[in-house]
Structure formats: structure tokens, C-alpha cells
C-alpha positions as CSV (number, residue, x, y, z in Angstrom):
1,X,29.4,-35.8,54.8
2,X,31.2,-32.0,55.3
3,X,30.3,-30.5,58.4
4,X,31.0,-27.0,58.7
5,X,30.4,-24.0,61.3
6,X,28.2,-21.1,60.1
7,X,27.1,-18.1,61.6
8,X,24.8,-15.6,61.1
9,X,24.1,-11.8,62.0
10,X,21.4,-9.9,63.2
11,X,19.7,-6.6,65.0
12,X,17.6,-7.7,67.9
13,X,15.7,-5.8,70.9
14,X,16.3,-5.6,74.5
15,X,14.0,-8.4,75.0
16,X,15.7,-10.4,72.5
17,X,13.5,-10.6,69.8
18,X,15.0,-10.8,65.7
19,X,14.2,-7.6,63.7
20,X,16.5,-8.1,60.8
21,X,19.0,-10.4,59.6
22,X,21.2,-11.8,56.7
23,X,18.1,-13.1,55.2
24,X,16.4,-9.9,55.1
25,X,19.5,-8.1,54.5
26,X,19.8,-10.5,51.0
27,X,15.9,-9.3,50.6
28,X,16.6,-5.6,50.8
29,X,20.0,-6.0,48.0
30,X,17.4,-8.3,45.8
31,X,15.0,-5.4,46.0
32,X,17.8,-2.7,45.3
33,X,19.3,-4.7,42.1
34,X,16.1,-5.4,40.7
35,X,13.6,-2.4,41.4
36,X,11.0,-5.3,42.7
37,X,9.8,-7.0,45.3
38,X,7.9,-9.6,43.4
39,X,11.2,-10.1,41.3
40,X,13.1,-10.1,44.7
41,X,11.1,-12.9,45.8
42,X,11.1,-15.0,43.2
43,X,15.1,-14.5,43.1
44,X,15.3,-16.2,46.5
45,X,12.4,-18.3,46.5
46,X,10.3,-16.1,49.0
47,X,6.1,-16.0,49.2
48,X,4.6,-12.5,49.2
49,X,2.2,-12.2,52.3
50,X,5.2,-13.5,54.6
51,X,7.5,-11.8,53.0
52,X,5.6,-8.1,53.3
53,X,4.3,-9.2,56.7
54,X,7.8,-9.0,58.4
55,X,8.9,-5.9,56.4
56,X,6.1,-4.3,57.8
57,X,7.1,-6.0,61.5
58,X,10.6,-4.7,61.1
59,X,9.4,-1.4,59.9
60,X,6.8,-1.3,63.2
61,X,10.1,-2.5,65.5
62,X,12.6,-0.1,64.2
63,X,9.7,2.9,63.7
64,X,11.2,4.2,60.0
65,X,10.1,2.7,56.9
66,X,12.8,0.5,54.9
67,X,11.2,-0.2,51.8
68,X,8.8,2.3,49.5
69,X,6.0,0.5,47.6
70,X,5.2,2.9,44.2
71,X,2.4,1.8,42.1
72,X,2.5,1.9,38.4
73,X,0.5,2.7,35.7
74,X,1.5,1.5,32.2
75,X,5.3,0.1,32.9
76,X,4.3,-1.3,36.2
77,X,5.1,-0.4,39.6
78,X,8.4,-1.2,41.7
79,X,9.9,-1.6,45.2
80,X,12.8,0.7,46.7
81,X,14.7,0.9,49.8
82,X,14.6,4.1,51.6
83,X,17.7,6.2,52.9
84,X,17.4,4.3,56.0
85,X,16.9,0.9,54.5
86,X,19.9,1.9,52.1
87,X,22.0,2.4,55.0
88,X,21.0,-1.1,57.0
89,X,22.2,-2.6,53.8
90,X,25.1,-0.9,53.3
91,X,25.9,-1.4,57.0
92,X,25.4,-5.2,56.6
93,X,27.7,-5.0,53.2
94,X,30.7,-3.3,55.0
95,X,30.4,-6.1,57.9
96,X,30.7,-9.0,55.8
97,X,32.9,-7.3,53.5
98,X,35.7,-6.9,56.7
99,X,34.7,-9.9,58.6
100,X,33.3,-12.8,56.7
101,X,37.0,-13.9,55.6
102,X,38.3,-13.8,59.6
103,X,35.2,-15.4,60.9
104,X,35.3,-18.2,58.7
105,X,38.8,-18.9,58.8
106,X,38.3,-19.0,62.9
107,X,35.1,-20.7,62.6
108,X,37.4,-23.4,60.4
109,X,40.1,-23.5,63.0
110,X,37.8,-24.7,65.3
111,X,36.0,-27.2,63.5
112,X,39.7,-28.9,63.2
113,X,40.2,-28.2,66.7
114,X,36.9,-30.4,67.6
115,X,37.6,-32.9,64.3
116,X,40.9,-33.6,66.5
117,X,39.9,-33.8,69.6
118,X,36.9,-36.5,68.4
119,X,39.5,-38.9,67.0
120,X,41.7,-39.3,70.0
């Protein structure tokens, strides 16, 4: 079995409490590439009342609105992320984009570091 160190970021309060994540963050692109939350969902294998439940908790936490629900008529309706939900995204993009290779090359380093130290 490969064992390997991951990590994960996230926006939390004073009191320490999650708002939003790289799972959320991987909700909001789903919802920009595809125009719908329902199709967003399905993507990553999400339920609907869970899912809308903790938009609408992050939305109460931060006090702005990240996604915009339209309703359709004929050609249905869709999902997009607001300016501010934009920028949370593209925020989260530019982090991984400059970090995720340096992090996982440490994180590796030290998983050889403890691989080593087990087997003396």
C-alpha cells in the first residue's frame, strides 16, 4: 500500500469554524464550466439539499452571495458565480497554481524522511 501526505486549504473564522475549502472551491469551477449546479453535482457526485445548504451557510458566514440561481423558462435555468464568488475561485486557482508543486514536493520529502527513520 502507498501512503502519501496530503493537504488541504481553507478560509475559516476566528472561532475556527470551516467556511470554504478545496471542495467547495472544485464546486464553484464545476458551476463556472458548466452554467449548472445540478450538472455541477452530478460532475462530482454531490446531493442537492446539502450541497445548496452550505452555499447558503457560506454565503450567511462571509455576508455576500457567491453563487446566483436564475430560473428558466423554455432552455432551462442555470447557476453562476458572482464577482465575488469569481474572485474566491480565482484566488484558490492562483494558490494551487504557485504552491501545489512546492508543497507536494516537501510534503514528499518528509514522508521519506519518516519512511527512513521507521526502518532503522
Amino acid at each position: 500500500m502507498e501512503i502519501k501526505l496530503k493537504y488541504k486549504i481553507w478560509l475559516e473564522t476566528e472561532e475556527r469554524i470551516g467556511v470554504f475549502g478545496d471542495g467547495k472551491w472544485r464546486l464553484l469551477k464545476a458551476i463556472d464550466e458548466t452554467g449548472c449546479l445540478n450538472s455541477a453535482m452530478k460532475k462530482l457526485g454531490l446531493s442537492y439539499r446539502k450541497t445548496w445548504d452550505n452555499l447558503i451557510k457560506i454565503e450567511e458566514t462571509l455576508g455576500f452571495k457567491i453563487v446566483e440561481k436564475q430560473r428558466g423558462g423554455a432552455s432551462g435555468g442555470k447557476t453562476v458565480l458572482t464577482k465575488e464568488g469569481k474572485i474566491i475561485v480565482d484566488a484558490f486557482d492562483k494558490f494551487h497554481v504557485k504552491y501545489d508543486s512546492l508543497i507536494t514536493k516537501a510534503l514528499d520529502e518528509i514522508l521519506i524522511e519518516i519512511k527512513e527513520k521507521l526502518q532503522q
